[in-house]
CHARMM-style PDB file with segment names, atoms N, HN, CA, C and O in Angstrom:
ATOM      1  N   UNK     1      95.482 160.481 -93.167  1.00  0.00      PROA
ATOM      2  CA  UNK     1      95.371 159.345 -92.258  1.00  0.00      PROA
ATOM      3  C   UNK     1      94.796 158.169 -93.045  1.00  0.00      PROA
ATOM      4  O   UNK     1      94.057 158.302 -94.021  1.00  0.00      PROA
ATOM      5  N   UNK     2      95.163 157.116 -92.581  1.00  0.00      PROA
ATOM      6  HN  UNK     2      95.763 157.007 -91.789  1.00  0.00      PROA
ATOM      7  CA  UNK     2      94.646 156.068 -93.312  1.00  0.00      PROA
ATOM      8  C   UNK     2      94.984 154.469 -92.614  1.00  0.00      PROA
ATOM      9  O   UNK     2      96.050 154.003 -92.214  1.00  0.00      PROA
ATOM     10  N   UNK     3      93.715 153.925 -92.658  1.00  0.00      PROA
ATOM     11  HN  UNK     3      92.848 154.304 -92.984  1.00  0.00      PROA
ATOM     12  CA  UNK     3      94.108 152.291 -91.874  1.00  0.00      PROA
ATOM     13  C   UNK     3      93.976 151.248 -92.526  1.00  0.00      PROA
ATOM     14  O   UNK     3      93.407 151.228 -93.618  1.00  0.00      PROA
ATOM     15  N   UNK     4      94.574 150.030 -91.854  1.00  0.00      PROA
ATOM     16  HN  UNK     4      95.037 150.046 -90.968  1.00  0.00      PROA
ATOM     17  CA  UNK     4      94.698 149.330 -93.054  1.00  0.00      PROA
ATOM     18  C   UNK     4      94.275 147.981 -92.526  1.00  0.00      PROA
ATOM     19  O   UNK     4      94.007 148.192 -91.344  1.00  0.00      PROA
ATOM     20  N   UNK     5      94.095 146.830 -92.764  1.00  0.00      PROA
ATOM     21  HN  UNK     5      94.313 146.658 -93.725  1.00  0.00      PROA
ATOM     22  CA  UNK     5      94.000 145.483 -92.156  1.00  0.00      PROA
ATOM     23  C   UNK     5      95.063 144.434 -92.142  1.00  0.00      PROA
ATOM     24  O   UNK     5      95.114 143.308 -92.637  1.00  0.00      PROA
ATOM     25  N   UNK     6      95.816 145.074 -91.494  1.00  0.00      PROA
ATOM     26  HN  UNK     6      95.774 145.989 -91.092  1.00  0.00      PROA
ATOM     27  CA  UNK     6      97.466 144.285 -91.243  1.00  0.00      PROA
ATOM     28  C   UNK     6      97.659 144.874 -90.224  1.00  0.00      PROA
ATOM     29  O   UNK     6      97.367 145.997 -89.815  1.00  0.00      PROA
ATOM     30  N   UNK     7      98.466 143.565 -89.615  1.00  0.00      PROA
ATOM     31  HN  UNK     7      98.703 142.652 -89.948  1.00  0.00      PROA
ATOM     32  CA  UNK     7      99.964 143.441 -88.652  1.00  0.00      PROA
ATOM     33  C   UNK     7     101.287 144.175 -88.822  1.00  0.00      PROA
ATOM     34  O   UNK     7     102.306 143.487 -88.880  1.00  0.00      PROA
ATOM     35  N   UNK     8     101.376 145.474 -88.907  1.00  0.00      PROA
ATOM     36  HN  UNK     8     100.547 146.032 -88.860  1.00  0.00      PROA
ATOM     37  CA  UNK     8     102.829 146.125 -89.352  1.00  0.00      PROA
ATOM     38  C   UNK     8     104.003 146.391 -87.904  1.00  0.00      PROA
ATOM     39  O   UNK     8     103.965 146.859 -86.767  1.00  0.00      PROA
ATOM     40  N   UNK     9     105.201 145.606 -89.051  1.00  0.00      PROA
ATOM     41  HN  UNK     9     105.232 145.225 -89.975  1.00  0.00      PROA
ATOM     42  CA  UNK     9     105.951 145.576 -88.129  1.00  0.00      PROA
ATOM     43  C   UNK     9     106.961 146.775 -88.987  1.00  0.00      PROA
ATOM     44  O   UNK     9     107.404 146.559 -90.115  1.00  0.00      PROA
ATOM     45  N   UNK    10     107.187 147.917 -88.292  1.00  0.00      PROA
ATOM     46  HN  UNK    10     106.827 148.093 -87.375  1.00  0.00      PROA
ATOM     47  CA  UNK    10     108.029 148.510 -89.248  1.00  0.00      PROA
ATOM     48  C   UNK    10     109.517 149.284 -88.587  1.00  0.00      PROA
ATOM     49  O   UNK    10     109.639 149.489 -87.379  1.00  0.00      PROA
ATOM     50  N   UNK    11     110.302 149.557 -89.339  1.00  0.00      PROA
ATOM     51  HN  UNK    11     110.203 149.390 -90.319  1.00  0.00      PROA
ATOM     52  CA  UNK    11     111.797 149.987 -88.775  1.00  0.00      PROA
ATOM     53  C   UNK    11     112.038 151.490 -89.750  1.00  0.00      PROA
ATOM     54  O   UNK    11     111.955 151.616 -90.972  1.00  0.00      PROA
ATOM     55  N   UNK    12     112.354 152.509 -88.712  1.00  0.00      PROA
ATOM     56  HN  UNK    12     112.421 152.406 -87.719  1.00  0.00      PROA
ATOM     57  CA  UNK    12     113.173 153.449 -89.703  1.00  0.00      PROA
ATOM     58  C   UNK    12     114.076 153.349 -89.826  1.00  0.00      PROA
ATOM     59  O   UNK    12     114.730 153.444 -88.787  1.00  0.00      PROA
ATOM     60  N   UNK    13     114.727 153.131 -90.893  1.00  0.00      PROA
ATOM     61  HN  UNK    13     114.196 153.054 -91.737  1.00  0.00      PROA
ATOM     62  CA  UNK    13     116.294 153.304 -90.770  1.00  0.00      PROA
ATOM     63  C   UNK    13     117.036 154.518 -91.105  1.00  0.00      PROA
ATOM     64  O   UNK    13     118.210 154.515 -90.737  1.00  0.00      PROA
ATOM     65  N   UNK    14     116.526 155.775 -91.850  1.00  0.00      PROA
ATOM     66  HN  UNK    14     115.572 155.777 -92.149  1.00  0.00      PROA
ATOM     67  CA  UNK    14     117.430 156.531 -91.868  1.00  0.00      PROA
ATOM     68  C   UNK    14     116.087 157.408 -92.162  1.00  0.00      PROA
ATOM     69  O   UNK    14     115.093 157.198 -92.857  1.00  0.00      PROA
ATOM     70  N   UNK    15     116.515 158.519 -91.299  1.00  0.00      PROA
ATOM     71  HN  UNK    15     117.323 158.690 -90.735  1.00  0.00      PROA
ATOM     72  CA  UNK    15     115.382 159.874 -91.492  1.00  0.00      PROA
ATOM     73  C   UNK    15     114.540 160.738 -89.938  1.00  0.00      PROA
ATOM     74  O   UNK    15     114.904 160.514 -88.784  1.00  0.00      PROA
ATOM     75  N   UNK    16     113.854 161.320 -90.169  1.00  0.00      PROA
ATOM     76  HN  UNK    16     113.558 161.502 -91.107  1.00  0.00      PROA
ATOM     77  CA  UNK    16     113.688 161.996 -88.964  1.00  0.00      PROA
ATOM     78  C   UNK    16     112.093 162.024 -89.368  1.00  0.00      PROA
ATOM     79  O   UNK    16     111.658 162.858 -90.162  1.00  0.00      PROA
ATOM     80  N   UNK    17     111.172 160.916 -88.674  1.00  0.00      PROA
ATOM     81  HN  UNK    17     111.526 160.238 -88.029  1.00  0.00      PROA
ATOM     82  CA  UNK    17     110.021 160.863 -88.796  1.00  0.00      PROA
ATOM     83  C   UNK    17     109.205 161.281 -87.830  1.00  0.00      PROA
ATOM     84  O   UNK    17     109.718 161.326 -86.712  1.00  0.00      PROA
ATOM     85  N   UNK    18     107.533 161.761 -87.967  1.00  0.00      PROA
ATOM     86  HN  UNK    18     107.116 161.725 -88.876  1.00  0.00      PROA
ATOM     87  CA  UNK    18     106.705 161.271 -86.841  1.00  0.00      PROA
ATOM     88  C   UNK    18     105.937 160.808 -87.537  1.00  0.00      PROA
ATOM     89  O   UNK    18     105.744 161.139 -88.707  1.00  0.00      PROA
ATOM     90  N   UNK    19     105.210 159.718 -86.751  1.00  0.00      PROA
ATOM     91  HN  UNK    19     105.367 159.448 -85.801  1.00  0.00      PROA
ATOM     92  CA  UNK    19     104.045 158.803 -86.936  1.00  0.00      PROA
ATOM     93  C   UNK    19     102.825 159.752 -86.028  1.00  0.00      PROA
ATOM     94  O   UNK    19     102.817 160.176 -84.872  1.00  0.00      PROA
ATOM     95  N   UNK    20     101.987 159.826 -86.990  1.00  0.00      PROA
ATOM     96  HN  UNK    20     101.993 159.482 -87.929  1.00  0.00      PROA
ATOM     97  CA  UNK    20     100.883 160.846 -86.358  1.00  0.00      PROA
ATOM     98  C   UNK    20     100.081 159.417 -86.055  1.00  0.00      PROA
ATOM     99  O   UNK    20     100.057 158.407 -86.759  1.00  0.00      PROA
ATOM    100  N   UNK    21      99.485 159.647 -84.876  1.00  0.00      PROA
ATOM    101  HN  UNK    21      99.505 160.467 -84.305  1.00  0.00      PROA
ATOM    102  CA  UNK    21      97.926 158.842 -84.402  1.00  0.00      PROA
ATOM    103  C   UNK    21      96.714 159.612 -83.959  1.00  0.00      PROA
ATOM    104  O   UNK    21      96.766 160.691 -83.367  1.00  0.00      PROA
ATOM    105  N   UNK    22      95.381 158.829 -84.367  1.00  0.00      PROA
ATOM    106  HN  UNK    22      95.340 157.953 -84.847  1.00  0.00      PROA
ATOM    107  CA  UNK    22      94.327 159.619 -83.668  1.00  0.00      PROA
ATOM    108  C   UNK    22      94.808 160.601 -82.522  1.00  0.00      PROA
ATOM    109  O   UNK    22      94.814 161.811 -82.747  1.00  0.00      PROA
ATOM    110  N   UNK    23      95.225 160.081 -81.253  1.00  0.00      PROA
ATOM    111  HN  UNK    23      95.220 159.098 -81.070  1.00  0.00      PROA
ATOM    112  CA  UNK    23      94.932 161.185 -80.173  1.00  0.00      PROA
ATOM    113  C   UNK    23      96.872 161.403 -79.578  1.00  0.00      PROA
ATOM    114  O   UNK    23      97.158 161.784 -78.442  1.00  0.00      PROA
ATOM    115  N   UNK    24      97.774 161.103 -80.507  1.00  0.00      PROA
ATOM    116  HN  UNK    24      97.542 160.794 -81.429  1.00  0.00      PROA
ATOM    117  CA  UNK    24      99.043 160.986 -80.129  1.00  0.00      PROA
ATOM    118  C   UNK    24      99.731 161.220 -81.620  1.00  0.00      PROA
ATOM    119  O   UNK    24      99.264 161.047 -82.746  1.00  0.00      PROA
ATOM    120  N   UNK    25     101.225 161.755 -81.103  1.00  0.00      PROA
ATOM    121  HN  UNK    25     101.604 161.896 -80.188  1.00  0.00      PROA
ATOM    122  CA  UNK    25     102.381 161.775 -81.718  1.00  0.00      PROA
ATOM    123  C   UNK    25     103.321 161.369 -81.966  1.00  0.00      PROA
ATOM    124  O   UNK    25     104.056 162.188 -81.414  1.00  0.00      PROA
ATOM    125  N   UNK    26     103.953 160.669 -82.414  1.00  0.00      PROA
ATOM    126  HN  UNK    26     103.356 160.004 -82.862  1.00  0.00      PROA
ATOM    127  CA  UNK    26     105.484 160.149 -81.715  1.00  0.00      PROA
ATOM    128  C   UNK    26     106.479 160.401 -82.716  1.00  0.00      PROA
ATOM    129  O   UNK    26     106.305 160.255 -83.926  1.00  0.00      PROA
ATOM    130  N   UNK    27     107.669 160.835 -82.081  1.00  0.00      PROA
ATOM    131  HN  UNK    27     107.810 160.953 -81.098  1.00  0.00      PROA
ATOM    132  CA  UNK    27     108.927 161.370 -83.168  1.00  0.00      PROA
ATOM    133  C   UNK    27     109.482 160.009 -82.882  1.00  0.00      PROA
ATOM    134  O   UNK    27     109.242 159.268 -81.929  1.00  0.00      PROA
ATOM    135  N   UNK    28     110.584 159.770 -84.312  1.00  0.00      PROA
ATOM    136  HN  UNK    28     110.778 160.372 -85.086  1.00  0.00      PROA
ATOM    137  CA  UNK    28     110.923 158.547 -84.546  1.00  0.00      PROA
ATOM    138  C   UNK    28     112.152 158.716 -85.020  1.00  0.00      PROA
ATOM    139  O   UNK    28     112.414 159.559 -85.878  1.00  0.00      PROA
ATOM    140  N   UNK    29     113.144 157.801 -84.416  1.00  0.00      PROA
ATOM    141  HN  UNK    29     112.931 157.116 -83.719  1.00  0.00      PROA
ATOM    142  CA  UNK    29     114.680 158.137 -84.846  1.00  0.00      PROA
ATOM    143  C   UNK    29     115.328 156.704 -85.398  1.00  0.00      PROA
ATOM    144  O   UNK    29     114.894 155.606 -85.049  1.00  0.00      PROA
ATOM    145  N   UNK    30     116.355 156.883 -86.249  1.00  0.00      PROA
ATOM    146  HN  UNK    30     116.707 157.774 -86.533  1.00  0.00      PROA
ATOM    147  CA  UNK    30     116.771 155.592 -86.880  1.00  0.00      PROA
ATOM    148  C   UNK    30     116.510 154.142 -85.566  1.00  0.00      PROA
ATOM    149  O   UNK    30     116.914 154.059 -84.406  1.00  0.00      PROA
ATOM    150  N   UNK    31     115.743 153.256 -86.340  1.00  0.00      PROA
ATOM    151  HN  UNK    31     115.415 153.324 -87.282  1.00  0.00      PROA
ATOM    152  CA  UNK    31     116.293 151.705 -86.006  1.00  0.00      PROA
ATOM    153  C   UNK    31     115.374 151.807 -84.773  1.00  0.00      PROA
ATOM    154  O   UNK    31     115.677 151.206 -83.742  1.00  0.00      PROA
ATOM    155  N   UNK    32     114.283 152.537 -84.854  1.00  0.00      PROA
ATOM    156  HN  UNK    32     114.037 153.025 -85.691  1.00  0.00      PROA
ATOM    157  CA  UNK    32     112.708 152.714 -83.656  1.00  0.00      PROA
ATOM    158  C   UNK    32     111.869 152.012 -84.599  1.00  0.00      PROA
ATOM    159  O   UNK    32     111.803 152.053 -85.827  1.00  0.00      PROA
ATOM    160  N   UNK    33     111.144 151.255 -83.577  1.00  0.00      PROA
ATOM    161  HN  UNK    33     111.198 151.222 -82.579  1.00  0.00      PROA
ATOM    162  CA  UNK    33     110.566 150.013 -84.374  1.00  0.00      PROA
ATOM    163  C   UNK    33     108.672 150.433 -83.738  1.00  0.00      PROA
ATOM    164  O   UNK    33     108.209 150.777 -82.650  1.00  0.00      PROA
ATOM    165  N   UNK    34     108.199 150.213 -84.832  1.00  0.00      PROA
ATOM    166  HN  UNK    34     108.576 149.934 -85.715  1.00  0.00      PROA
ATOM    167  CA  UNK    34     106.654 150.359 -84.554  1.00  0.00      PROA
ATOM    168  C   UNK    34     105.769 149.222 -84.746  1.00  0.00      PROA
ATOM    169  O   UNK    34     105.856 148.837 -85.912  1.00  0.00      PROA
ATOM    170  N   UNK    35     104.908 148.499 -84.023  1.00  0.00      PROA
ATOM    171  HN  UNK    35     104.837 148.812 -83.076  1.00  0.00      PROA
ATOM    172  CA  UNK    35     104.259 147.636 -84.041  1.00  0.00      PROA
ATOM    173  C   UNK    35     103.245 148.290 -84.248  1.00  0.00      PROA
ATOM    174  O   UNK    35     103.252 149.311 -83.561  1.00  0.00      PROA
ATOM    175  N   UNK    36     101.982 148.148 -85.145  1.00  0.00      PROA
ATOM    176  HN  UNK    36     101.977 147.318 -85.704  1.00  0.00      PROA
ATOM    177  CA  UNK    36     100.751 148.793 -85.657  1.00  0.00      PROA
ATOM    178  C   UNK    36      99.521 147.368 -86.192  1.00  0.00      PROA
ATOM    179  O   UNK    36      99.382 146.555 -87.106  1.00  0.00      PROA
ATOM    180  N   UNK    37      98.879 147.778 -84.959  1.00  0.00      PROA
ATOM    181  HN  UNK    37      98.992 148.439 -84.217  1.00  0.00      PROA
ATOM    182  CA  UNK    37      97.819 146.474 -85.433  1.00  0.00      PROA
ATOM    183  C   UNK    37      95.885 147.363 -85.482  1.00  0.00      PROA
ATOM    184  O   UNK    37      94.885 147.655 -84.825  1.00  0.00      PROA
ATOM    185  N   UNK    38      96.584 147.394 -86.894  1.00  0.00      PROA
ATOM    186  HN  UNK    38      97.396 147.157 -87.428  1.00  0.00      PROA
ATOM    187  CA  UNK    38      95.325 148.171 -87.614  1.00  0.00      PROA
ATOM    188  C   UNK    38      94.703 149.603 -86.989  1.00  0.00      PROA
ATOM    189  O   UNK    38      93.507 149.659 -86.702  1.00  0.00      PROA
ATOM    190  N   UNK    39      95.419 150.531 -86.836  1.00  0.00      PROA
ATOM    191  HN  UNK    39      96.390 150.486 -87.070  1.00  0.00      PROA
ATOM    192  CA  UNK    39      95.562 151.432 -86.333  1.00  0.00      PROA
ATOM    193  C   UNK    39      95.320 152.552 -87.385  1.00  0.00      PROA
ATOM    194  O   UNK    39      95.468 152.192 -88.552  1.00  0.00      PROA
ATOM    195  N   UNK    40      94.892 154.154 -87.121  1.00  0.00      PROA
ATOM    196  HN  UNK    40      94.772 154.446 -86.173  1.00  0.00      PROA
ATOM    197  CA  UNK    40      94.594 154.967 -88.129  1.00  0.00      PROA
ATOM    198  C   UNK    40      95.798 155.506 -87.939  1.00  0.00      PROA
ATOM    199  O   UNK    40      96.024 155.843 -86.777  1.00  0.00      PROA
ATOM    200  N   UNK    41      96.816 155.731 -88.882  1.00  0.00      PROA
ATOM    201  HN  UNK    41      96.633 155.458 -89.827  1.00  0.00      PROA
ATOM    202  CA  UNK    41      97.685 156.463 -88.657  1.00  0.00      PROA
ATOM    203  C   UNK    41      97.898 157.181 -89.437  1.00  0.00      PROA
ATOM    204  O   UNK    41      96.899 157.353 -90.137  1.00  0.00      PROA
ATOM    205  N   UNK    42      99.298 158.146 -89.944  1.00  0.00      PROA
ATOM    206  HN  UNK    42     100.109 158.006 -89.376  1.00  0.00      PROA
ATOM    207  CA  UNK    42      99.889 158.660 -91.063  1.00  0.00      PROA
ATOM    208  C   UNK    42     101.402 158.918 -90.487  1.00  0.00      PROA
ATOM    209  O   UNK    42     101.916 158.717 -89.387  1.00  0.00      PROA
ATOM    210  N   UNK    43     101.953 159.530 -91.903  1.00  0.00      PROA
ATOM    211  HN  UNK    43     101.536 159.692 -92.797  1.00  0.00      PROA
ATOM    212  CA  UNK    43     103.732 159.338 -91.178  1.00  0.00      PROA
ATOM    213  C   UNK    43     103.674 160.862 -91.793  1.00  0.00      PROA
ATOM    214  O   UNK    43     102.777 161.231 -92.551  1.00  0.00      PROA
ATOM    215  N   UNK    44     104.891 161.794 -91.304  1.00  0.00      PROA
ATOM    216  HN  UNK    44     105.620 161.494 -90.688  1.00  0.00      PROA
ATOM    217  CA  UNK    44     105.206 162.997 -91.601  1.00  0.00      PROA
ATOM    218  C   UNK    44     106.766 163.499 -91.737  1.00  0.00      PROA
ATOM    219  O   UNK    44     107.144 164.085 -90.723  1.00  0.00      PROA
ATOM    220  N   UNK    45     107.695 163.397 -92.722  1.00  0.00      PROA
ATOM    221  HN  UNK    45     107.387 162.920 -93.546  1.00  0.00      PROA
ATOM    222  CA  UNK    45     108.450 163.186 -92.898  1.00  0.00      PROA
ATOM    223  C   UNK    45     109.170 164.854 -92.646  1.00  0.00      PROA
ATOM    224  O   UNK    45     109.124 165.806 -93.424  1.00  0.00      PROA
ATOM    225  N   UNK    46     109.789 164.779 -91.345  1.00  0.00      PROA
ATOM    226  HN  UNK    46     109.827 164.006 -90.712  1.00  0.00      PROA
ATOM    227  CA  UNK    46     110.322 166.071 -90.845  1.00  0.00      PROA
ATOM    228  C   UNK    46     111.540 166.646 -91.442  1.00  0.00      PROA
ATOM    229  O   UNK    46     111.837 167.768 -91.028  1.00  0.00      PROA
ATOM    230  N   UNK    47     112.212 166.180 -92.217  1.00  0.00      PROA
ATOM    231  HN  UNK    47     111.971 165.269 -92.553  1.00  0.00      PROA
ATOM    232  CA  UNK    47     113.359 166.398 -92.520  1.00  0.00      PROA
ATOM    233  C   UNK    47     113.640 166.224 -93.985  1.00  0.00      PROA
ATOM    234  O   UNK    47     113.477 165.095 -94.448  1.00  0.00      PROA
ATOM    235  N   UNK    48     114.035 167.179 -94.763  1.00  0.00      PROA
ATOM    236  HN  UNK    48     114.167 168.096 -94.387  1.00  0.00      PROA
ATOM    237  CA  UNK    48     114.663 167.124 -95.937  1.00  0.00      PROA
ATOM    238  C   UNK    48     115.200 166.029 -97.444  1.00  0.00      PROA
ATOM    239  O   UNK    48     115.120 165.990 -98.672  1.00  0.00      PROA
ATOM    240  N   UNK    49     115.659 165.405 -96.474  1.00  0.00      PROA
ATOM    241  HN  UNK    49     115.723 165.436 -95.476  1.00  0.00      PROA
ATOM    242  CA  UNK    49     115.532 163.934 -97.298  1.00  0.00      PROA
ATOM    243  C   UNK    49     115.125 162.854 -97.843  1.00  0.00      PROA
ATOM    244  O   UNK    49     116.164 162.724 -98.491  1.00  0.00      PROA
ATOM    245  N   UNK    50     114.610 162.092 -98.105  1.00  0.00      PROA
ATOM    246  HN  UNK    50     113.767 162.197 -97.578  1.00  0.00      PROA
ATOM    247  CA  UNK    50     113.604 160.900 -97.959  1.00  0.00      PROA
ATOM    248  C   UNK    50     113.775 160.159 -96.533  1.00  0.00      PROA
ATOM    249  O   UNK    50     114.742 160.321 -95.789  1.00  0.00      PROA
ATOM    250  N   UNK    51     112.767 159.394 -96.302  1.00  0.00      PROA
ATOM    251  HN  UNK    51     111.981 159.262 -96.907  1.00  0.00      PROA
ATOM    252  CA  UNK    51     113.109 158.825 -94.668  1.00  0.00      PROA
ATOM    253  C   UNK    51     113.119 157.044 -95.674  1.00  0.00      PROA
ATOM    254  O   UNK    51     112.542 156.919 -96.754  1.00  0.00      PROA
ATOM    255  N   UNK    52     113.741 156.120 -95.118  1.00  0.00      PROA
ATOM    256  HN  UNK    52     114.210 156.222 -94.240  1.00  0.00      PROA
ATOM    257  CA  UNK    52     114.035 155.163 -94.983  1.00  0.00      PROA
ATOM    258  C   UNK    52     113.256 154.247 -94.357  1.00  0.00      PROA
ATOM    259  O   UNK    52     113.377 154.335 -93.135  1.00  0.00      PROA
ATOM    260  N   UNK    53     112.524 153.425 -94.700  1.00  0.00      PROA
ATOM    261  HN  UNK    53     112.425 153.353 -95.693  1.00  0.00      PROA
ATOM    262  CA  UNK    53     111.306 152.370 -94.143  1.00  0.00      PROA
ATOM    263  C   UNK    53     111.652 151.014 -94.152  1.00  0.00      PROA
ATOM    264  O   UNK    53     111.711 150.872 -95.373  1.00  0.00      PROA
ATOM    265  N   UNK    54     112.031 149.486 -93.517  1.00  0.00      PROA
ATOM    266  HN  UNK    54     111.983 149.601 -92.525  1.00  0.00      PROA
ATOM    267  CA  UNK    54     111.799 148.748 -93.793  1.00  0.00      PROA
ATOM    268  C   UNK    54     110.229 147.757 -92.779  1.00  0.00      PROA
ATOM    269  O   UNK    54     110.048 147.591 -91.572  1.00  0.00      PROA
ATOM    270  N   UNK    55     109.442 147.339 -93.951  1.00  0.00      PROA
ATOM    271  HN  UNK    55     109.589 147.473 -94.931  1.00  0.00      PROA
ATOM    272  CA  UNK    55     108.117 147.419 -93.090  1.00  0.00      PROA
ATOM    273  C   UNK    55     107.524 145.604 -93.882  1.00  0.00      PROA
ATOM    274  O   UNK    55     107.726 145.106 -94.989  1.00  0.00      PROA
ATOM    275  N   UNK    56     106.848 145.160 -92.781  1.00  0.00      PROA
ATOM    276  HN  UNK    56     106.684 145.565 -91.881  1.00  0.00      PROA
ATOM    277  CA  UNK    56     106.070 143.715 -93.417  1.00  0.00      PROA
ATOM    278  C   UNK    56     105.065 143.762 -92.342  1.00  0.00      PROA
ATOM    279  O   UNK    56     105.035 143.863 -91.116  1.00  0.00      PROA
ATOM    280  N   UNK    57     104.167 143.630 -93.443  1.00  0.00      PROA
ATOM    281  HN  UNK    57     104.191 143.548 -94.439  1.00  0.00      PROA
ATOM    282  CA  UNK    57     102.545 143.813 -93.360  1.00  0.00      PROA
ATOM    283  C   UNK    57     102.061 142.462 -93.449  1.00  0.00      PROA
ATOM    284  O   UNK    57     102.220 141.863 -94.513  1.00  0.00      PROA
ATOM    285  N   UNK    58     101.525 141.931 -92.534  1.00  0.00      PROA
ATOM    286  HN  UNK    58     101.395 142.418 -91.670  1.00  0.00      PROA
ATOM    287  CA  UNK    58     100.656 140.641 -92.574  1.00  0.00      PROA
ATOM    288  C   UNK    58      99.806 140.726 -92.202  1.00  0.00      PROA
ATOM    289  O   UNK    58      99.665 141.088 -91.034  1.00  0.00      PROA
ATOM    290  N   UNK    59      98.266 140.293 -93.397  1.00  0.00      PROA
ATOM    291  HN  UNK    59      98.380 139.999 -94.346  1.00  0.00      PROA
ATOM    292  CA  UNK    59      97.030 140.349 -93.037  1.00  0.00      PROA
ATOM    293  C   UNK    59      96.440 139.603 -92.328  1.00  0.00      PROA
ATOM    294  O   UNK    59      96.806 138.429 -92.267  1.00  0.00      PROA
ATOM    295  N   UNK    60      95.145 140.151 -91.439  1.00  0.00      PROA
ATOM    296  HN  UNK    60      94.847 141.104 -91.488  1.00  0.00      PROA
ATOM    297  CA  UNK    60      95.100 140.168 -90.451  1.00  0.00      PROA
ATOM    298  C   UNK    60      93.403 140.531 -90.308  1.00  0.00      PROA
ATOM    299  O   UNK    60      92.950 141.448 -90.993  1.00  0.00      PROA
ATOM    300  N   UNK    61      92.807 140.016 -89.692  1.00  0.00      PROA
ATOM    301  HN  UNK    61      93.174 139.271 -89.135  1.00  0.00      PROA
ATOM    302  CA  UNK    61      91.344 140.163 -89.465  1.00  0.00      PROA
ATOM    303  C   UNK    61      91.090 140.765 -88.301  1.00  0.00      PROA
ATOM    304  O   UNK    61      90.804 140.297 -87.199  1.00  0.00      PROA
ATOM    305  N   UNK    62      91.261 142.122 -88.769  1.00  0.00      PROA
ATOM    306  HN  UNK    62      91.493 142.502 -89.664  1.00  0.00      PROA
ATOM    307  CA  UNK    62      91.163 143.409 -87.827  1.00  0.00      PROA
ATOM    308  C   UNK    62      89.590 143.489 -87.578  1.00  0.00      PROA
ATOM    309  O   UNK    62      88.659 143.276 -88.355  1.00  0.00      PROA
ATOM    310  N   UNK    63      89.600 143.807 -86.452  1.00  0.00      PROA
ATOM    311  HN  UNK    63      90.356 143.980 -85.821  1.00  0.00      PROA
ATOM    312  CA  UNK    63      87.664 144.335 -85.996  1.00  0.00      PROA
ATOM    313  C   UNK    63      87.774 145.497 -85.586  1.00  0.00      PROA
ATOM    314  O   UNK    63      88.812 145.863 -85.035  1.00  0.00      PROA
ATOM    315  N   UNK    64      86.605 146.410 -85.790  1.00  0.00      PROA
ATOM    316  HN  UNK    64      85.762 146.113 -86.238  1.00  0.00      PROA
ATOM    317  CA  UNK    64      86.648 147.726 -85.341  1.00  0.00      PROA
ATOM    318  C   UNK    64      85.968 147.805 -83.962  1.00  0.00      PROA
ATOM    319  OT1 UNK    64      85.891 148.883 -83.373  1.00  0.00      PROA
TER     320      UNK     64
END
């Protein structure tokens, strides 16, 4: 797990992901879009292949 101090706007495009969160899961299928504003997360790449990311991170003066 790991957080960061950015605005992520991110897209899978090809792969069979989940995005792990503190108290949640979510499976993720091509061209599912995640908005993440400084959040603890991690990704878990379910499937065989590499998964496909396009992602822009803008910093951001996150408070805890």
């Amino acid at each position: 797990m790991h957080k960061t101090k950015t605005i992520d706007y991110i897209i899978l495009l090809e792969g069979d992901v989940t995005l792990l969160l503190d108290d949640d899961e979510v499976q993720l299928k091509p061209f599912d879009v995640v908005v993440q504003r400084g959040t603890n997360h991690a990704w878990i790449n379910n499937g065989s292949e590499p998964a496909l990311f396009i992602a822009v991170l803008i910093d951001a003066d996150i408070t805890e």
